[in-house]
C-alpha distance (Angstrom), angle and dihedral (degrees) to the residues before:
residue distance angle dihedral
X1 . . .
X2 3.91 . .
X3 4.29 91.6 .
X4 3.83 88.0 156.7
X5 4.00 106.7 48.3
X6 3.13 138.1 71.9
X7 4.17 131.3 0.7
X8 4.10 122.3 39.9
X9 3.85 90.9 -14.4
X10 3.55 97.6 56.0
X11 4.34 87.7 42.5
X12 3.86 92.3 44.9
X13 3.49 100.6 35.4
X14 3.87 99.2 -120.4
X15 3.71 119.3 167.0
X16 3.47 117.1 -165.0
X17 3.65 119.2 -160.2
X18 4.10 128.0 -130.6
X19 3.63 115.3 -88.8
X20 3.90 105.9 -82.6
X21 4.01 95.6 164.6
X22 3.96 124.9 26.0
X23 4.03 99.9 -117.7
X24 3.45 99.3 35.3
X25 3.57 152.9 73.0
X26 3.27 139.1 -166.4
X27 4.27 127.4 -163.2
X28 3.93 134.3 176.1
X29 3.69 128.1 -143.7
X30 3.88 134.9 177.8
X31 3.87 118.2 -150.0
X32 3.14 107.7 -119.9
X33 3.70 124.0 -171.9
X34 3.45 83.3 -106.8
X35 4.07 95.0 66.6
X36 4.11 86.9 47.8
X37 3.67 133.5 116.0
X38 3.27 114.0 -150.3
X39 3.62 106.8 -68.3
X40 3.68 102.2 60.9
X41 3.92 93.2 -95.0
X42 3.78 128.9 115.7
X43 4.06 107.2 -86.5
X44 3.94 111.5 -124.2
X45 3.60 88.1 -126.0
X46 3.84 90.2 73.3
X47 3.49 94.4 49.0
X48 3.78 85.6 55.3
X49 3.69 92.7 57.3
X50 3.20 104.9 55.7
X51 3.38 93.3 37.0
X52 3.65 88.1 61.2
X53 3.59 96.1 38.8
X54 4.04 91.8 55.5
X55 3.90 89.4 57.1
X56 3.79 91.3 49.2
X57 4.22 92.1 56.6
X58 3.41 88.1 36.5
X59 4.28 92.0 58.9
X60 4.12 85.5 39.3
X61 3.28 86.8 56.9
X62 3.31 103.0 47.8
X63 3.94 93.0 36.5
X64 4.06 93.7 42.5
X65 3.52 132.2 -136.6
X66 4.01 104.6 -44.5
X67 4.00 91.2 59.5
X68 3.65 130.5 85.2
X69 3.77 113.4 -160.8
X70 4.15 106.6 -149.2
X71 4.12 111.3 -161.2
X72 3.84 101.9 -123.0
X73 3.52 99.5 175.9
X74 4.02 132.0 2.8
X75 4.05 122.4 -180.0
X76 4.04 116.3 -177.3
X77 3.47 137.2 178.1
X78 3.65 117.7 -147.2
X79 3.96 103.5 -156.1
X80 3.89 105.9 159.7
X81 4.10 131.7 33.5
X82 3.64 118.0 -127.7
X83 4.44 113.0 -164.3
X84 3.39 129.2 -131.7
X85 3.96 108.9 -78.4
X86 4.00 83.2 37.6
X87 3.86 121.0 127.1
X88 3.99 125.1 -137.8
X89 3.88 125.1 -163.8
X90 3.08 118.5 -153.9
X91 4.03 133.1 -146.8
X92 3.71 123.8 -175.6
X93 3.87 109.4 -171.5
X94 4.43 119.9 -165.3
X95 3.87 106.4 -123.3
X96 3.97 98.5 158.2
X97 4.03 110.4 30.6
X98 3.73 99.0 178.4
X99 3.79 136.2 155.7
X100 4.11 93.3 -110.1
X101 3.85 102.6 5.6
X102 3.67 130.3 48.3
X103 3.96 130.4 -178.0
X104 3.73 121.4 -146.7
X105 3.78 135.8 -167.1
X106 3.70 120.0 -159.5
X107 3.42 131.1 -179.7
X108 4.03 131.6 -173.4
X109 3.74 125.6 -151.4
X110 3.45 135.2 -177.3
X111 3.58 135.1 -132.6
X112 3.71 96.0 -83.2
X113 4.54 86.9 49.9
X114 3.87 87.7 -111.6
X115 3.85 109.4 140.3
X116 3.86 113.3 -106.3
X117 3.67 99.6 171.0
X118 3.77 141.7 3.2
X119 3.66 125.7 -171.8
X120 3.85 145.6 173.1
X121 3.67 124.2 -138.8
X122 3.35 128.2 -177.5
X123 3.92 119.5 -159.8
X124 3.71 133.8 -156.0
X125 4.21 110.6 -143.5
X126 3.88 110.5 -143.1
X127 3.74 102.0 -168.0
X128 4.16 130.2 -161.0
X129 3.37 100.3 35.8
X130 3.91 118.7 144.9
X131 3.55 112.3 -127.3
X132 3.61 92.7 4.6
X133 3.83 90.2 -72.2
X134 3.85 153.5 77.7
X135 3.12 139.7 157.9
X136 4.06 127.2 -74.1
């Protein structure tokens, strides 16, 4: 599985680590002044990216190759700003492990381990697909 090429995590400059724990996954990013709004901090929207792109390998992982998890619904709470030249980890933790619908909890910290952002997402599993993909 190719979790670090191509797409958002190439753009954004997520790197998400190797599986250390079954159920969760854990990612790095730097803020770069790319990922700012305009006041040299980290824009929200980033943080909702990876947030939601940690629950998606997270349910591939768990669901294997043939599925394609599909982010249905995401809710975050940005509580803490982190500057340009700041670093985030990031921890996606399983709640839900179903068949068809997964739960995820993800949580961002900054360099100092204060929480900067914690979010929900809930994924939808498509299943059988050939490559990972098919058509709508």
């Amino acid at each position: 599985m190719a979790e670090n090429s191509g797409g958002l995590v190439s753009t954004l400059g997520f790197r998400i680590l190797p599986e250390a724990e079954e159920g969760v996954v854990e990612a790095e990013m730097e803020v770069t002044p790319a990922l700012s709004q305009p006041f040299g901090f980290c824009s929200g929207g980033a943080f909702l990216a990876l947030e939601e792109t940690l629950a998606g390998v997270g349910s591939r992982r768990i669901s294997g190759e043939d599925a394609l998890p599909l982010g249905i619904q995401v809710s975050a709470n940005h509580v803490k700003a982190v500057p340009v030249g700041g670093r985030v980890r990031a921890v996606a933790r399983a709640l839900q492990r179903g068949y068809r619908i997964q739960v995820w909890n993800v949580d961002l910290f900054n360099e100092a381990g204060e929480l900067v952002s914690s979010a929900r997402v809930t994924n939808a599993v498509k299943r059988g697909l050939a490559g990972g993909r098919k058509a709508a």
